[in-house]
C-alpha positions in Angstrom: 21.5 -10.4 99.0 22.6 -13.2 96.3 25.9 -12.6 95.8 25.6 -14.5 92.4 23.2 -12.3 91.0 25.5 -9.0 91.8 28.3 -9.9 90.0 27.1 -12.0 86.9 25.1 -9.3 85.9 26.7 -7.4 82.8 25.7 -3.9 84.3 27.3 -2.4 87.1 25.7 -2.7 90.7 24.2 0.8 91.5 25.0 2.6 94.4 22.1 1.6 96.5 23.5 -2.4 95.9 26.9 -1.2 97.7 24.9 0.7 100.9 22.8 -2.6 101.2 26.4 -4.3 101.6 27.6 -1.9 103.7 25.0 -2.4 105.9 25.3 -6.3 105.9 28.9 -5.8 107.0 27.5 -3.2 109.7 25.5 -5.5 111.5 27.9 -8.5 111.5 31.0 -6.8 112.9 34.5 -9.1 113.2 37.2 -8.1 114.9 40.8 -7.6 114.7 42.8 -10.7 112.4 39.5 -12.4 112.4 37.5 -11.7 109.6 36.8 -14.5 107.6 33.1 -13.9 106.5 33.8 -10.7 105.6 36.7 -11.4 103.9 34.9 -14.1 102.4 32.1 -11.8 100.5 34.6 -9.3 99.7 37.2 -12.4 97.7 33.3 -13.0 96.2 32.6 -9.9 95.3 36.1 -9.3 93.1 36.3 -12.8 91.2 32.9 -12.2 89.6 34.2 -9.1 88.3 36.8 -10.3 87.2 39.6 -10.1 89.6 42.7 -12.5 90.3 42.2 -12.8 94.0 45.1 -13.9 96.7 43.4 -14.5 100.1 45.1 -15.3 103.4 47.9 -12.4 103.0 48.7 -12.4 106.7 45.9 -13.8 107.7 42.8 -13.0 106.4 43.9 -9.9 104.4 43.2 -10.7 100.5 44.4 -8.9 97.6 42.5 -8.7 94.4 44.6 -8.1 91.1 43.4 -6.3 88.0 45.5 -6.0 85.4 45.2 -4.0 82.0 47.3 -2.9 79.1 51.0 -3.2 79.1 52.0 -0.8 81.5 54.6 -2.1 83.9 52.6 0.8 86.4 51.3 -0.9 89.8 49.0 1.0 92.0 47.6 0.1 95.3 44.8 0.6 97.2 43.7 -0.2 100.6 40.6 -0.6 102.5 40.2 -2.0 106.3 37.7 -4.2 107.1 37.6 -5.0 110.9 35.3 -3.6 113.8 35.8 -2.5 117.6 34.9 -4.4 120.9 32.0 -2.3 122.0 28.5 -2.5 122.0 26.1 -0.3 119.8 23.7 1.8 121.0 21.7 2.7 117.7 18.9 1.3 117.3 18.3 1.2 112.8 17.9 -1.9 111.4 21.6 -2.3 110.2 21.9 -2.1 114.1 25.4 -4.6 115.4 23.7 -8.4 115.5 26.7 -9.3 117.9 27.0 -8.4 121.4 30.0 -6.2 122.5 31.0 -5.7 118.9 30.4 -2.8 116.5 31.9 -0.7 113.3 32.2 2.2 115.5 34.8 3.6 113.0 33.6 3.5 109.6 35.8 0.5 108.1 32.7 -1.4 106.5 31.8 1.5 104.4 35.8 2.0 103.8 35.2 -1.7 102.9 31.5 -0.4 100.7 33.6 2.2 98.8 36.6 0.2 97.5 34.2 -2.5 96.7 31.9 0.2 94.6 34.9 1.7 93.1 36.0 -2.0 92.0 33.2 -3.0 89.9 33.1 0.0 88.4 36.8 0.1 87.2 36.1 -3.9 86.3 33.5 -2.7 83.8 35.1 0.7 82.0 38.6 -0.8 82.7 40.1 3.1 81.8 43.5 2.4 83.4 46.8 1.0 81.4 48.4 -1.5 84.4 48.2 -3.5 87.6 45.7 -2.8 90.0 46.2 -4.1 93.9 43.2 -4.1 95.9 44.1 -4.3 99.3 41.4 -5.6 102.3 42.9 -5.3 105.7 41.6 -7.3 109.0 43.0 -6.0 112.2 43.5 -2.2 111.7 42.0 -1.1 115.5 44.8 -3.7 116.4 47.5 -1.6 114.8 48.4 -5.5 113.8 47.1 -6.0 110.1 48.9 -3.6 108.0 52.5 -5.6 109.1 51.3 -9.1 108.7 49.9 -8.4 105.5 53.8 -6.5 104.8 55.7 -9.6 106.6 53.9 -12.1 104.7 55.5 -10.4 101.8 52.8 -8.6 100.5 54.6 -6.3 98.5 57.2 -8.5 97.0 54.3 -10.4 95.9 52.1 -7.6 95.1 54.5 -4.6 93.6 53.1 -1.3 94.0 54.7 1.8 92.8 52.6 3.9 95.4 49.8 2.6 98.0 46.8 4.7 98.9 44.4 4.6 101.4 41.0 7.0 103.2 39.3 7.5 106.3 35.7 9.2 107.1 36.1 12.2 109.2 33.1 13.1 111.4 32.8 16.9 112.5 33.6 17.6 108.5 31.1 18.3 105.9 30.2 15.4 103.8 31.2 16.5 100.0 34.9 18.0 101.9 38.0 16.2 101.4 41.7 16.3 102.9 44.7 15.8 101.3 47.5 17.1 103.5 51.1 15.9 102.7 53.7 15.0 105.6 52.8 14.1 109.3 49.5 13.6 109.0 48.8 10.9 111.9 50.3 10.0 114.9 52.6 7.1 116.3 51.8 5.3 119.2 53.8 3.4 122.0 53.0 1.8 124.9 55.3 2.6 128.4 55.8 0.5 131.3 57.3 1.5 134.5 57.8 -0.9 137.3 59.5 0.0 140.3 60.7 -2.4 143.0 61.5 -1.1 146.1 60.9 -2.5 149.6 57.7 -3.5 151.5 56.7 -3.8 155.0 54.2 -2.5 157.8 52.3 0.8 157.4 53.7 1.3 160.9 57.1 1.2 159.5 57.9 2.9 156.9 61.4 3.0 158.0 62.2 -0.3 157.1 60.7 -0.1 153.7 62.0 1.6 150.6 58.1 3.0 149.6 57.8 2.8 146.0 54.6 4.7 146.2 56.8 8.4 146.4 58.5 7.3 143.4 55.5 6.5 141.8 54.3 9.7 142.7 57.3 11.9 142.0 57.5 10.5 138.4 54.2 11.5 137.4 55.1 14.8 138.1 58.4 14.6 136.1 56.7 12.9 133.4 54.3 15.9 132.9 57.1 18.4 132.3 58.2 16.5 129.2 55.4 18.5 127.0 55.9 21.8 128.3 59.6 21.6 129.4 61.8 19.5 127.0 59.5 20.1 123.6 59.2 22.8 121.0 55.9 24.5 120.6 55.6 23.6 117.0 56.7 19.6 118.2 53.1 17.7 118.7 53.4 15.4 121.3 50.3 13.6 123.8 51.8 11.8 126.8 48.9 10.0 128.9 49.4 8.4 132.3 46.3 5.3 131.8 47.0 3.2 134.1 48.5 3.4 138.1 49.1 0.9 140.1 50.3 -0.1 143.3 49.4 -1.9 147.2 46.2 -4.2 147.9 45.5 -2.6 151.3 45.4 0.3 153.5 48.5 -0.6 156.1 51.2 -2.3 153.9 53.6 -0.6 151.8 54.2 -2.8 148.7 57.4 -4.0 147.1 56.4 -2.8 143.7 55.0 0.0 141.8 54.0 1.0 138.2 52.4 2.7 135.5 51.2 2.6 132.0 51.8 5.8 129.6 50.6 5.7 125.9 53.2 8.3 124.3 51.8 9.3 120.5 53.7 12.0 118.4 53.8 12.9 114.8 57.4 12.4 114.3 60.5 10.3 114.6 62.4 12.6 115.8 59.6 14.0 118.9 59.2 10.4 119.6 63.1 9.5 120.1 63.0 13.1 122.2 60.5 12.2 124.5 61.8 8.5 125.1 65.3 9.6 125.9 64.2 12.0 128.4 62.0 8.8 130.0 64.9 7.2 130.4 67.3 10.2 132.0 63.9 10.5 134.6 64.0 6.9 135.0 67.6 6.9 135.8 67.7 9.9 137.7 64.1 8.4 140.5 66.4 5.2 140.7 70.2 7.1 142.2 67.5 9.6 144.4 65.1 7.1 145.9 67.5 4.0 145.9 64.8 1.7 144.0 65.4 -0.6 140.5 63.1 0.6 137.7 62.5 -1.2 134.5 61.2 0.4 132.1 59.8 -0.7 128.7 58.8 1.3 125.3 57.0 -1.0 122.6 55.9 0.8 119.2 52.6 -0.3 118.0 52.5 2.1 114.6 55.3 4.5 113.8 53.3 8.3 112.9 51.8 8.2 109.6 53.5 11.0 106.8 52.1 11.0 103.6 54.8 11.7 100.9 55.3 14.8 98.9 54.9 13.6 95.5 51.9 11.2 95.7 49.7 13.6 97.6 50.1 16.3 94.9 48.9 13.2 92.8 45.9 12.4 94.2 45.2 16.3 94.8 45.2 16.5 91.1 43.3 13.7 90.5 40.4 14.8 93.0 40.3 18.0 92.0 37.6 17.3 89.4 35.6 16.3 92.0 35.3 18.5 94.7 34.0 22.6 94.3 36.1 25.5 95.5 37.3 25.6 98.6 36.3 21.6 99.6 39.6 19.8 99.0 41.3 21.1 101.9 45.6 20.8 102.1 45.3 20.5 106.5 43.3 18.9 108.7 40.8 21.7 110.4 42.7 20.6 113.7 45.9 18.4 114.3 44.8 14.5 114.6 46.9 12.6 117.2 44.6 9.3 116.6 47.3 6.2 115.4 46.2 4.8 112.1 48.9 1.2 110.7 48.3 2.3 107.4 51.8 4.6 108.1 53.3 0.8 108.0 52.5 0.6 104.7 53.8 4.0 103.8 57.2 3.1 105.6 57.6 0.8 102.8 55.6 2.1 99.6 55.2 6.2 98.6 51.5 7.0 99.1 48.8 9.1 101.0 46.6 8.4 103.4 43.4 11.1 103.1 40.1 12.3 104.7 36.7 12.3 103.5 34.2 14.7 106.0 31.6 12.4 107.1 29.2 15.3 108.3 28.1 17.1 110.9 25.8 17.4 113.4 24.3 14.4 116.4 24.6 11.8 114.0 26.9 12.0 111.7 28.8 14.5 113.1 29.2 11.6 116.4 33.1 10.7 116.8 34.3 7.1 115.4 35.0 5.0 118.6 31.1 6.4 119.4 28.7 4.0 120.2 26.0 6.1 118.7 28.5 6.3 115.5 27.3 5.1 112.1 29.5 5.8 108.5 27.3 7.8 106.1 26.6 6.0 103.4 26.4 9.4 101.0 30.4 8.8 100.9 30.7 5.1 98.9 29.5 7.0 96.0 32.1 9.9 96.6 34.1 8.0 98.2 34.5 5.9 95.2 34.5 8.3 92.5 38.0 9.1 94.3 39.5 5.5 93.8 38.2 5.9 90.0 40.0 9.2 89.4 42.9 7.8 90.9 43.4 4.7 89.3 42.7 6.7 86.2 45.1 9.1 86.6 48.1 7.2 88.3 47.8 4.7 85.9 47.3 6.5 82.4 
């Protein structure tokens, strides 16, 4: 595509012009902090329409700034750009050029839609204020969001409230969901090591055998659900990784485990992590053994605010027929999303778009049959217009 020709053009690209680029970023997946090509044709993109773009915000995250009026009203928007470690099993032309990487979740058409909604608010400029356009590298990393925020993204780039969607496969395309409060999950990574004793298989006497302890705290680590929570307090606690020994007849000296922990709340997370420690504790006075144990936060849970989703509800509203801009997700989402950095700092929503149903659009992100429908970057940007319209009027 010549890149020149798109944006010197006095006419606004057409749809078709933004599922080509889509597709162009679909087959040349980057990953994580990484993304300089893509980052490259997006910064492209925004200073032919007329855009003051900042690049390099933590990395290669780039802001571009449009500003109109004399409002003092910011508004930010956000889009992710980056793509997973896995290899694609579709076989369209768009198909992943690059071994063992594809856009298994959708972020180049997140990238398709912000782009398509950009131009057009360039050209109409129906908005009285400062527009932040946001592209993110290193979402899947739960990374990007807080080096774009430590590089002092928002000091640089004031915005009253920061917005930001996801496609949602298994909902109809044209459906949309704005829910307010906990809306995705937090995730943490938990070590246990345990150091005990080791020896010969024929002695276990001599040993203090971390294996039982090993064993005995999977047990006690499954209670936590269904014995120390609430019904109504959402919680996932997943054992990943075990290990312990290299060979049948020797007891090791050490033990452990890795548990991913996700909930949709401070409060459930804090719960759950003190009760780790009183088991943690409690396996070291009974089995005489020294247990470390570490708890690292990679994204706290994502909750959208009050205020600003009743904004953009309003401001979608014209878009979407009876009953297709839901107020829940059709089932609780415990995926881990670093967008809910953003909102630790800034108001804002984070919302759905359905992505369809069915084999193929239906397929789950992280899929390696998974492709975004390209029927949402027109939708998908008509949102992003009514928004910026509205917010800032």
């Amino acid at each position: 595509m010549n890149m020149h020709a798109l944006h010197t053009t006095s006419a606004t690209p057409d749809i078709a012009t933004f599922v080509d680029i889509r597709r162009q970023i679909h087959a040349a997946p980057e990953l994580g902090g990484d993304t300089p090509h893509t980052a490259a044709m997006v910064a492209e993109m925004l200073e032919g329409w007329g855009y003051e773009v900042h690049r390099n915000v933590g990395g290669h995250g780039l802001v571009g700034v449009l500003r109109n009026g004399d409002s003092s009203r910011t508004l930010g928007i956000r889009a992710d750009m980056d793509a997973l470690p896995m290899s694609e099993k579709n076989q369209f032309a768009h198909a992943s050029r690059v071994p063992g990487r594809m856009h298994a979740c959708g972020h180049d058409g997140h990238t398709a839609i912000l782009l398509a909604a950009a131009a057009r608010i360039a050209q109409t400029r129906q908005f009285n204020g400062t527009l932040n356009l946001i592209f993110q590298p290193d979402e899947e990393g739960l990374a990007g969001a807080k080096a774009m925020i430590d590089d002092g993204m928002f000091e640089r780039f004031p915005c009253d409230a920061v917005f930001a969607l996801h496609n949602m496969p298994g909902i109809p395309v044209g459906t949309c969901v704005v829910q307010a409060g906990p809306t995705m999950a937090s995730s943490e990574r938990v070590k246990i090591n345990i150091t005990g004793k080791g020896g010969h298989g024929a002695m276990p006497e001599l040993t203090v055998d971390p294996v039982p302890v090993l064993a005995s705290l999977i047990n006690a680590i499954q209670t936590i659900k269904s014995r120390v929570l609430a019904v109504e307090e959402y919680a996932v606690i997943s054992i990943g990784s075990v290990q312990a020994g290299t060979v049948y007849n020797i007891i090791p000296d050490e033990a452990s485990m890795l548990i991913s922990v996700r909930t949709d709340t401070t409060e459930t997370q804090q719960k759950i992590n003190n009760r780790l420690t009183e088991i943690v504790k409690g396996h070291e006075q009974t089995f005489g053994v020294k247990i470390d144990l570490s708890m690292v936060q990679l994204a706290p849970a994502l909750v959208n605010h009050e205020r600003e989703t009743e904004i953009l509800r309003q401001s979608l509203s014209p878009l979407f027929g009876e009953g297709q801009l839901l107020s829940t997700m059709p089932k609780k989402v415990m995926g881990t999303e670093d967008f809910a950095y953003m909102l630790e700092e800034r108001p804002g929503c984070y919302f759905m778009l359905g992505n369809g149903t069915g084999e193929f659009h239906g397929c789950s992100v992280h899929n390696p049959h998974y492709d975004f429908n390209d029927e949402l970057i027109e939708l998908g940007a008509g949102c992003w217009i009514k928004l910026t319209e509205n917010f800032l009027a």
